[in-house]
LUMTOR-904393 format. One line per field, with one value per residue (C-alpha): residue in one letter; x, y, z. Coordinates in steps of 0.25 Angstrom, whole numbers, plus 5000, padded with zeros to 4 digits. Last residue first. Layout:
<sites>
type	[A  ...]
px	[X  ...]
py	[Y  ...]
pz	[Z  ...]
</sites>
This chain:
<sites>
type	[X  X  X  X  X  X  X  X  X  X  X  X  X  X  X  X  X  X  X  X  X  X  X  X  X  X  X  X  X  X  X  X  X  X  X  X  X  X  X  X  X  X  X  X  X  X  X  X  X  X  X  X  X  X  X  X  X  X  X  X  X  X  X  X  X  X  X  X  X  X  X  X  X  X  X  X  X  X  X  X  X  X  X  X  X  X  X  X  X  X  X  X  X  X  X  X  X  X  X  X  X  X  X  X  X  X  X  X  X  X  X  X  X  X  X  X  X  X  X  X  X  X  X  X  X  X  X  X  X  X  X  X  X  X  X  X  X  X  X  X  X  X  X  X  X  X  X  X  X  X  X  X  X  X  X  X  X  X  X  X  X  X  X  X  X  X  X  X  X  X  X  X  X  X  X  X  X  X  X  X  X  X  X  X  X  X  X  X  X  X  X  X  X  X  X  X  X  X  X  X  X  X  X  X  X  X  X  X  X  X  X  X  X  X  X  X  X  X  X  X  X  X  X  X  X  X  X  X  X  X  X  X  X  X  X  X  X  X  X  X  X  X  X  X  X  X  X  X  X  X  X  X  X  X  X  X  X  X  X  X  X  X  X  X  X  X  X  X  X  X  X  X  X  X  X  X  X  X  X  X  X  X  X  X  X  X  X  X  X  X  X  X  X  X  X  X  X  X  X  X  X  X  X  X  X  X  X  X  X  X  X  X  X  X  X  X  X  X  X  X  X  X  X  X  X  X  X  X  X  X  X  X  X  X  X  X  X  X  X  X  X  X  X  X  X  X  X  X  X  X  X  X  X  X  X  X  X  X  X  X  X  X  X  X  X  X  X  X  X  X  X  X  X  X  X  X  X  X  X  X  X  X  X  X  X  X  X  X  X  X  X  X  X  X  X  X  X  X  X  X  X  X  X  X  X  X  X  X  X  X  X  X  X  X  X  X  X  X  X  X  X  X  X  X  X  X  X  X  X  X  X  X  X  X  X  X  X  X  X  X  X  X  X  X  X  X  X  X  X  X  X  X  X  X  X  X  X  X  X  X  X  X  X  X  X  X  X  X  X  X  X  X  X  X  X  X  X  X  X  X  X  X  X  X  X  X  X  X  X  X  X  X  X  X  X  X  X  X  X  X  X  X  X  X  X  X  X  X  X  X  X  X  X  X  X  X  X  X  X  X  X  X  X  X  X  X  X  X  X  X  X  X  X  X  X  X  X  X  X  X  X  X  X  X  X  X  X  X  X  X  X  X  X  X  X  X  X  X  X  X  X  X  X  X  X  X  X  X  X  X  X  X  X  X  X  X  X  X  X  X  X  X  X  X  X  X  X  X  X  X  X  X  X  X  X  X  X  X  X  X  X  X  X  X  X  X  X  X  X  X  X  X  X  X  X  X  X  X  X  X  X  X  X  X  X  X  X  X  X  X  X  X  X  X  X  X  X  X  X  X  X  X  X  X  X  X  X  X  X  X  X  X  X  X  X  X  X  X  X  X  X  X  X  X  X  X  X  X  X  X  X  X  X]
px	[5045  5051  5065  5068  5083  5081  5066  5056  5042  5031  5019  5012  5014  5018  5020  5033  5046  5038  5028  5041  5056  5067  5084  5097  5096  5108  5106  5102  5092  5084  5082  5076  5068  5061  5059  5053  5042  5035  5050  5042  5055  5068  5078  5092  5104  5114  5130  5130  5135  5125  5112  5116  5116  5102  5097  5103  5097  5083  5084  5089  5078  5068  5073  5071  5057  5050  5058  5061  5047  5043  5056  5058  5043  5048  5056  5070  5073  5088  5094  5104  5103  5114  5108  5110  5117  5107  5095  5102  5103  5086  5085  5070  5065  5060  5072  5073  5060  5065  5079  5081  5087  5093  5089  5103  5105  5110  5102  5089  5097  5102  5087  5083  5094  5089  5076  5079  5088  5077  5068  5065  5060  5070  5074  5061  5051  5058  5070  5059  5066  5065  5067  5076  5075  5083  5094  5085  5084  5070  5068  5053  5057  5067  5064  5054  5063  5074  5061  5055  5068  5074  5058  5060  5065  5055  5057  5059  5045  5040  5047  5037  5044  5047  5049  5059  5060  5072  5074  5086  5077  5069  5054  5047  5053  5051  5035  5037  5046  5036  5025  5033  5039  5025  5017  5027  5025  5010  5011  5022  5014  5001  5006  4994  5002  5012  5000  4993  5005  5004  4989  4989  5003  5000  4990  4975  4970  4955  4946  4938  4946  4961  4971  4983  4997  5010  5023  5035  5045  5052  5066  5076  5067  5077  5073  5087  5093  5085  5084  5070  5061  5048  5035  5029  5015  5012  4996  4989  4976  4976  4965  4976  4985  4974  4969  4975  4976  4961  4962  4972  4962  4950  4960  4966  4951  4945  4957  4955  4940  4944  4955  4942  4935  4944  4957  4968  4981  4995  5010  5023  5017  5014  5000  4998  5004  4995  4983  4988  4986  4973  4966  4972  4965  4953  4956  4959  4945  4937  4943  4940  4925  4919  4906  4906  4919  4935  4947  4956  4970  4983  4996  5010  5022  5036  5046  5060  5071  5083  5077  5076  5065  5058  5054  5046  5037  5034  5029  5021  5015  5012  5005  4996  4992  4988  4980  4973  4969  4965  4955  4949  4947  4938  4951  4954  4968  4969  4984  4989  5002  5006  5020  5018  5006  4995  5004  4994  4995  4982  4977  4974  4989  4989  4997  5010  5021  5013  5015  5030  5034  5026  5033  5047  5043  5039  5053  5060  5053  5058  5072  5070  5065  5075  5080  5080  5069  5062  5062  5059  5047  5043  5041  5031  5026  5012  5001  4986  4980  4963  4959  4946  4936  4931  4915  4913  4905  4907  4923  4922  4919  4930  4940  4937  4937  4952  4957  4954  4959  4971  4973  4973  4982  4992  4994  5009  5020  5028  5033  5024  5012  5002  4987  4988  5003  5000  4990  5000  5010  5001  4996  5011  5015  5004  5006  5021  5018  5008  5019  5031  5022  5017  5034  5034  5021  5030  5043  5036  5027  5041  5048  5035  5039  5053  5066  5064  5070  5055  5049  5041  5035  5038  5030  5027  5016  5004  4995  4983  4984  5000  4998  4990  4999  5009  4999  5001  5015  5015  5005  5015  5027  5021  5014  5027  5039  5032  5020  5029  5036  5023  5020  5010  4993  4994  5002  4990  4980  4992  4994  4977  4981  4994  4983  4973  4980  4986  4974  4966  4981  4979  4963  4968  4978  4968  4960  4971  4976  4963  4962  4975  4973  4961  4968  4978  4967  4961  4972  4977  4963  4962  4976  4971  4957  4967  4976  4964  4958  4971  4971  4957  4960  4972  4966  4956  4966  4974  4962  4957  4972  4971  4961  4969  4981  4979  4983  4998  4998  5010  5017  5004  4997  5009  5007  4992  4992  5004  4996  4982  4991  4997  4985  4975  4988  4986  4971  4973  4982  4974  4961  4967  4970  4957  4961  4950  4948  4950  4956  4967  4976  4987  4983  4995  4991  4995  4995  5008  5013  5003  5007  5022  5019  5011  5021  5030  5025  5020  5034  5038  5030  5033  5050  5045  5038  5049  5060  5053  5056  5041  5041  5031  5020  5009  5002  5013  5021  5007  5006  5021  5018  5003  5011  5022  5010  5002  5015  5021  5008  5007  5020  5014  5002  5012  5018  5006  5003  5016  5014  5000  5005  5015  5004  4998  5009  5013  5000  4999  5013  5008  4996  5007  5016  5003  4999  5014  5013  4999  5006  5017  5010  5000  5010  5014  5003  5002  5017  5011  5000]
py	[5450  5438  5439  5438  5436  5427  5426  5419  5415  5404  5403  5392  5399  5396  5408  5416  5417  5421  5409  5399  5394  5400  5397  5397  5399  5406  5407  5423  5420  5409  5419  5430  5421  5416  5428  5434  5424  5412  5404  5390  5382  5385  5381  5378  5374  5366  5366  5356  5366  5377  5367  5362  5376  5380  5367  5370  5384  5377  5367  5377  5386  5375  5371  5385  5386  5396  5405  5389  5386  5391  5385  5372  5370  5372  5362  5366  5363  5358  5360  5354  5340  5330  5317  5306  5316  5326  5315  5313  5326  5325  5311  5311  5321  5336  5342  5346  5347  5345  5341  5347  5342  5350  5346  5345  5332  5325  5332  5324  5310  5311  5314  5302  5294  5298  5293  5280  5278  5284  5273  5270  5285  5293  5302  5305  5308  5313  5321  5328  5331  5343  5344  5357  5357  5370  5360  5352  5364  5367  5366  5360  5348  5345  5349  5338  5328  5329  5329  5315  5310  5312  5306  5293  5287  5289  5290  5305  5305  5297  5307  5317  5329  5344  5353  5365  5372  5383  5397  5400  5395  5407  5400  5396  5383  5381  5380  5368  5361  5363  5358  5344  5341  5343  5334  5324  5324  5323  5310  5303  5306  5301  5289  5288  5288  5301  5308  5307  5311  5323  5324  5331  5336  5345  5351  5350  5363  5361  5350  5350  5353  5350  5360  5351  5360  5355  5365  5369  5376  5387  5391  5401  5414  5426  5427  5435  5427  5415  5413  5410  5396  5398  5391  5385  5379  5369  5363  5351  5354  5354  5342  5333  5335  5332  5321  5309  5318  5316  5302  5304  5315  5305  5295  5306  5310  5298  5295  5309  5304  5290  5299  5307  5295  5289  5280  5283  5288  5283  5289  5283  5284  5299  5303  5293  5281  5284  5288  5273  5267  5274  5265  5253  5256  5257  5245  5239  5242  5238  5223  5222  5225  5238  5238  5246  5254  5252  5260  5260  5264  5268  5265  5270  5264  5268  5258  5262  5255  5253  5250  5267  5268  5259  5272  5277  5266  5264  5278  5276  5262  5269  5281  5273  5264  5276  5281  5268  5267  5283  5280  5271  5271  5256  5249  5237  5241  5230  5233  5230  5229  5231  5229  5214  5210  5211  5210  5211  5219  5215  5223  5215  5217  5231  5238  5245  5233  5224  5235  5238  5222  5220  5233  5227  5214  5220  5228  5214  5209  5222  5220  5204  5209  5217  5231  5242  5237  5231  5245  5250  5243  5246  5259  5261  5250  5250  5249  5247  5249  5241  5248  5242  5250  5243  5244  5231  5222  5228  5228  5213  5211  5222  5215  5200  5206  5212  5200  5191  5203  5202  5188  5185  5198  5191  5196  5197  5188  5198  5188  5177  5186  5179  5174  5158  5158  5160  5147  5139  5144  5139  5125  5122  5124  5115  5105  5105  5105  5092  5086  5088  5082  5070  5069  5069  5059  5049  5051  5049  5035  5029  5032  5025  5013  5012  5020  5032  5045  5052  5048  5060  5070  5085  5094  5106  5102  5110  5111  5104  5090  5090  5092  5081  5071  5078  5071  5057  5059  5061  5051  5040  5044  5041  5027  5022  5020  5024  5015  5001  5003  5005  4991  4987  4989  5004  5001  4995  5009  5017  5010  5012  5027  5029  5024  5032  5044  5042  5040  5054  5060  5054  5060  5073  5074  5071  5082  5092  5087  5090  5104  5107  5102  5110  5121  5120  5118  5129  5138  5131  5135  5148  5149  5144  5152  5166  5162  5161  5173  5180  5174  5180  5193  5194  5190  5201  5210  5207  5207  5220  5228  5224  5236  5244  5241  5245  5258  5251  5243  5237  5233  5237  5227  5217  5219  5217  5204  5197  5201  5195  5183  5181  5183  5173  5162  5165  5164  5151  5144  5148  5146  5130  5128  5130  5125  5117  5108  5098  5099  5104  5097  5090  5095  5108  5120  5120  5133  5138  5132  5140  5152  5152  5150  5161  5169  5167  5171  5184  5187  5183  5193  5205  5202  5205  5218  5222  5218  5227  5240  5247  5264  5270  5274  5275  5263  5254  5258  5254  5240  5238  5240  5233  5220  5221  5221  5210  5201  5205  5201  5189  5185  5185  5179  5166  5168  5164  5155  5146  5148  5141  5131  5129  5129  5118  5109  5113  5108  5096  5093  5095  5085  5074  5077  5075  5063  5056  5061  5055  5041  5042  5043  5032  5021  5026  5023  5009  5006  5010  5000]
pz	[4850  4842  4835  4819  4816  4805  4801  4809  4801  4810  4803  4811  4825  4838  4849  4850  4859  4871  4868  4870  4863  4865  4861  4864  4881  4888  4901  4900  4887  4895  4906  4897  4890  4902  4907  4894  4896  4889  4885  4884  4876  4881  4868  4871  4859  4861  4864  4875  4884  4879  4881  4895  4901  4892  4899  4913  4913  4908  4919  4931  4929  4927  4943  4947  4945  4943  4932  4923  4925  4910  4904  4911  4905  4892  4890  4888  4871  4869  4855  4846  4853  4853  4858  4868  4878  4877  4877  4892  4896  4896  4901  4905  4897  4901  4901  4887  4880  4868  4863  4849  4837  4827  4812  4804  4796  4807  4818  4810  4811  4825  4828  4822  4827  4840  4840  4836  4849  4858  4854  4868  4871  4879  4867  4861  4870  4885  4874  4866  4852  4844  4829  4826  4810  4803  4801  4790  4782  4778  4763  4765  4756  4762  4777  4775  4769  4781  4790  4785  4782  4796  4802  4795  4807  4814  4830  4830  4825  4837  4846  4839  4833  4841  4826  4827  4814  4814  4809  4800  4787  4789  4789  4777  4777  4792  4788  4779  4788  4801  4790  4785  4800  4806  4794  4798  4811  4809  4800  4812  4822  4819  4824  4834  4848  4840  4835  4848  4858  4848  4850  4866  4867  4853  4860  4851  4844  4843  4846  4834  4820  4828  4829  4830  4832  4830  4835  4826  4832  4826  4827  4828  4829  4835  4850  4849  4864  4864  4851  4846  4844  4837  4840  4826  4823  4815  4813  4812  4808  4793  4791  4785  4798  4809  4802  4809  4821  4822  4823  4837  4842  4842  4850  4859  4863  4864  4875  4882  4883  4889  4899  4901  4905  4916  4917  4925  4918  4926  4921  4916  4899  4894  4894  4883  4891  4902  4891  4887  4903  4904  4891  4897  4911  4903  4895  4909  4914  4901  4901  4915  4914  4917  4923  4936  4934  4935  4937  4926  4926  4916  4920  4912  4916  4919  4926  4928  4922  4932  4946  4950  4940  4950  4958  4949  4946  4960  4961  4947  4953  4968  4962  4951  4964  4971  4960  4958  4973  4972  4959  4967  4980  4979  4975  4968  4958  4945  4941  4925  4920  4904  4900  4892  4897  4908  4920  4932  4945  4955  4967  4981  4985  4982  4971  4969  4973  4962  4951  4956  4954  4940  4936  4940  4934  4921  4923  4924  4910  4902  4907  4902  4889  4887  4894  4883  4872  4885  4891  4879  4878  4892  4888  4899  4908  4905  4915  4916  4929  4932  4943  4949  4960  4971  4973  4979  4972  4957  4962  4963  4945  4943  4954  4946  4931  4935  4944  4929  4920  4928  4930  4916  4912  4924  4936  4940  4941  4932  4920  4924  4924  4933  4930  4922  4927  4942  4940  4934  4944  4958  4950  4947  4960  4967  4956  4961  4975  4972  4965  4976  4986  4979  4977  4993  4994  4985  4992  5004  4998  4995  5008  5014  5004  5009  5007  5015  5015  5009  5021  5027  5016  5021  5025  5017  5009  5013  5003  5008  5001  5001  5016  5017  5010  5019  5032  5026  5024  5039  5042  5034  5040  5053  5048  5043  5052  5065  5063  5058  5071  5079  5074  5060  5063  5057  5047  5038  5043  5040  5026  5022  5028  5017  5005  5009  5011  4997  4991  4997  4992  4979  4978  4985  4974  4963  4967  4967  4953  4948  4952  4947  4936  4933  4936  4927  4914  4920  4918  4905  4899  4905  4897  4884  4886  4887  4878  4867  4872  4870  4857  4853  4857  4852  4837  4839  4844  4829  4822  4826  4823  4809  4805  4815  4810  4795  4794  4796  4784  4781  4794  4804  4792  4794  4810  4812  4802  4810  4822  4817  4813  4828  4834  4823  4827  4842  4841  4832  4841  4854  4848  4842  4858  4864  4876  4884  4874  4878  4894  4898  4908  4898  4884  4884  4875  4859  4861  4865  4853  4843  4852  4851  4833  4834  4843  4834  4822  4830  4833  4819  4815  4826  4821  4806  4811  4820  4807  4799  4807  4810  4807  4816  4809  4820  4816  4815  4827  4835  4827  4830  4844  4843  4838  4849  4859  4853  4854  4867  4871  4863  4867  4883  4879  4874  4887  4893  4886  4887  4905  4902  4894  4905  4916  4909  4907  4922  4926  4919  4925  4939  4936  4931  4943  4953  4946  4948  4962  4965  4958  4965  4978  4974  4971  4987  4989  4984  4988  5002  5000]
</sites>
């Protein structure tokens, strides 16, 4: 009989290492499709890059469209492998194996589609762009049934295996009290050498029921039958903690990130459609946070992949370190993280918790790369489904991105109306040069010393049919977002140089580009053959630069060459804005400039406060000891110009000078009153 059990024991043990492998199987196939939806998100955000570059013009290298297709080759080929789900544990037809291969080969054509007609026919991306979210739709819908599948398919094992371990522990009880009862009637010797060690692996068989299995298995050193039954309850043991371990990951995979070991998009919208559903009963209010690390491109462009990984993990960490214990921090793909807030003081618990993530923010710039994102936030109301709420949220997080990127927007109406707005004035734009209501206007620029005319500055102005004149900070972010800009830039280079021609050809045209101008590599030719054609000497051009747009951007390199390009043949370039940027000395360094412009507000606080003093004294310091040239925009007062004449100032720019005009003459010599 104990040959019989301990036939039993190895037999439970066998059992319990086939169940843990049907796990495992499982959780693997599990563990393969979800990295599968990770390529398709890097997929289906790579496609809506080069989609985006597409519709605004931007010039795409053949080498990054051929690279995208074989990336979506490959992905086709990865997803007809991944589906072939795993038999063992799943039930027929509980995967619907033949959607998931034909969702993932319908995905992968639709992108192949999208990106040869953002290749040749660029007009026509939005017509394509239907079919390829359909087809992303359907495949995440696909994945999603594959991996509910998988999960229950887990579970179900688990459940099973559980059952049949209290069956085998049921027999293996028997079978040890059926020995007790044979032993019983054998001397007290024969009760101290066997029935003893039998109660105590009796009561482990109990532990292992409940849980608990930190004793250990008395025996295992013999060399007789008992010593068998102890290895074999000990190897039991092992099994049931490795079915215990396996269950505990398989069900952290199904709803955690792996990469940051946060929420999942499945948890998410799972915890989300829960708090929304409970708040109806208690009046909490939900807040559904989008982020977006910022420029996290270049920061993988700079740092790798594996840089890029450790600052998802250092945002995971200071997410987590700013929020409460009962609120949830997910990883919905790629660089986007979203936080579900429960509170009943609302909007002042999401305030807060936008304080604490930008203050620790800040201070993890002093780990190396510093960490800059952009939220936006929705607070939920009756009726709203989850799907509406982080849409909203969605919607918050572009004005954030709109408004200038490192900063919080929190939804409400008017930011809905302002967003109808910039979409109506985006198609307006379109039209606005063909229906004459785009407009130049030129600021002159004077000596300092003579306010002699030097220059001229060409400004654009939009007077639109209905709304009136709109600032040219509100729909030049929209040109450059739409890729209007590009059209509109060259219709400014074609006018300014056309107006310069009439002009003394001693006095200057100074035109303030688009950093995405400056980007283009065809922009030398355009204006070498625009000055051409208009007669304007090319050395006449002073094209100004902002150093906090162009310089620091992550295709600094490009820009650069443009610039050293347009000096070479003779246009001066001038640094804008100086002292505003991040690295002002350090543009200096990485360029010669021919001019330095000081911002204007230095300029109109430089008489009450003495810190503006010092700047614009520093700057005209700086100026004469690297041998350029200093332009103080904003001089409003005979104070100011009297000051910027005693320490040495080149050049002024300002309503004292003289307002903008379109018909802008200066002859050699000529001052203003």
């Amino acid at each position: 009989m104990a040959l019989a059990l301990l036939a039993v024991g190895f037999s439970v043990g066998d059992k319990i290492h086939r169940a843990d492998l049907r796990i495992t199987v499982l959780s693997d196939a599990l563990a393969r499709q979800d990295r599968l939806d990770q390529a398709q998100r890097r997929l289906r955000q790579d496609v809506g890059r080069l989609t985006r570059d597409a519709e605004r013009g931007i010039a795409v290298r053949n080498a990054r469209w051929e690279a995208l297709h074989n990336r979506i080759a490959t992905f086709k080929r990865q997803s007809s492998y991944v589906a072939q789900l795993p038999d063992r544990g799943l039930e027929p037809g509980a995967v619907p194996r033949e959607d998931v291969q034909q969702a993932a080969a319908a995905f992968a054509e639709a992108s192949d589609r999208l990106i040869e007609t953002s290749r040749t026919t660029p007009s026509g991306i939005k017509a394509a762009m239907p079919r390829f979210l359909g087809a992303l739709a359907a495949l995440e819908t696909s994945r999603s049934q594959a991996r509910q599948a998988l999960t229950s398919a887990i579970w179900t094992a688990a459940d099973k295996n559980r059952r049949e371990s209290f069956r085998d522990i049921i027999s293996v009880l028997l079978g040890g009290l059926v020995i007790v009862a044979i032993i019983c009637g054998m001397s007290i010797w024969l009760r101290r050498r066997l029935v003893s060690p039998m109660t105590i692996m009796a009561a482990r068989l109990r532990e292992f029921k409940v849980g608990e299995s930190d004793g250990g298995v008395p025996g295992l050193d013999r060399a007789d039958e008992l010593g068998d039954l102890a290895r074999g309850l000990y190897e039991y043991r092992n099994a049931v903690e490795s079915r215990r371990t396996a269950e505990r990951r398989a069900e952290f995979l199904a709803n955690h990130d792996m990469l940051t070991g946060l929420a999942n998009r499945l948890l998410f919208e799972n915890r989300l459609a829960h708090e929304l559903a409970r708040s109806k009963r208690t009046g909490d209010v939900v807040a559904v946070f989008a982020i977006d690390l910022d420029a996290f491109k270049a920061i993988n462009d700079r740092l790798g992949h594996a840089g890029g990984d450790r600052v998802l993990k250092r945002t995971a960490q200071l997410l987590s370190s700013c929020v409460r214990g009962d609120d949830l921090v997910a990883r919905i793909g790629g660089d986007e993280f979203a936080v579900i807030q429960v509170a009943r003081a609302q909007p002042a618990a999401t305030e807060a918790l936008i304080s604490r993530i930008f203050k620790m923010a800040s201070a993890s710039s002093d780990e190396g790369v510093g960490i800059r994102m952009s939220v936006g936030v929705a607070l939920s109301e009756p009726g709203q489904t989850g799907d509406e709420l982080h849409e909203l949220a969605d919607l918050a997080l572009y004005r954030a991105k709109a408004d200038g990127r490192n900063t919080a927007r929190i939804y409400n109406k008017h930011l809905k109306d302002e967003e109808s707005q910039r979409v109506r004035l985006a198609r307006d734009l379109e039209s606005a040069i063909s229906a004459n209501e785009l407009r130049l206007v030129f600021q002159p620029i004077a000596d300092t010393a003579s306010l002699r005319i030097v220059a001229y500055e060409a400004l654009l102005r939009w007077r639109h049919s209905s709304l009136g004149d709109i600032p040219p900070d509100v729909f030049i972010p929209i040109a450059e977002s739409s890729g209007l800009i590009d059209t509109i830039g060259s219709w400014m280079i074609d006018q300014a140089l056309r107006a310069a021609s009439t002009w003394d050809p001693e006095v200057s045209l100074a035109m303030n580009l688009s950093p995405i101008q400056f980007r283009s590599v065809g922009l030398v030719t355009e204006m070498w053959n625009a000055a051409l054609r208009w007669r304007v000497a090319f050395a006449r051009l002073e094209l100004e630069v902002t150093e906090s747009a162009t310089l620091l951007a992550f295709q600094r390199d490009s820009v650069l060459a443009t610039l050293s390009e347009l000096r070479k043949r003779g246009a001066k370039i001038v640094l804008d804005d100086f002292g505003t940027g991040h690295s002002s000395l350090g543009n200096l360094k990485e360029f010669a400039f021919d001019k330095i412009k000081i911002d204007r507000s230095f300029v109109a606080t430089m008489h009450s406060h003495a810190s503006s003093s010092s700047i614009v004294k520093a700057t005209i310091g700086l100026g004469k000891s690297l041998g350029l040239v200093i332009v103080a925009e904003g001089v409003e007062t005979e104070e100011q110009l009297s000051v910027l004449r005693q320490w040495g100032c080149n050049q002024v720019q300002g309503f004292l000078i003289g307002t903008s005009t379109e018909h802008p003459y200066a002859a050699v010599g000529e001052t203003v009153d």
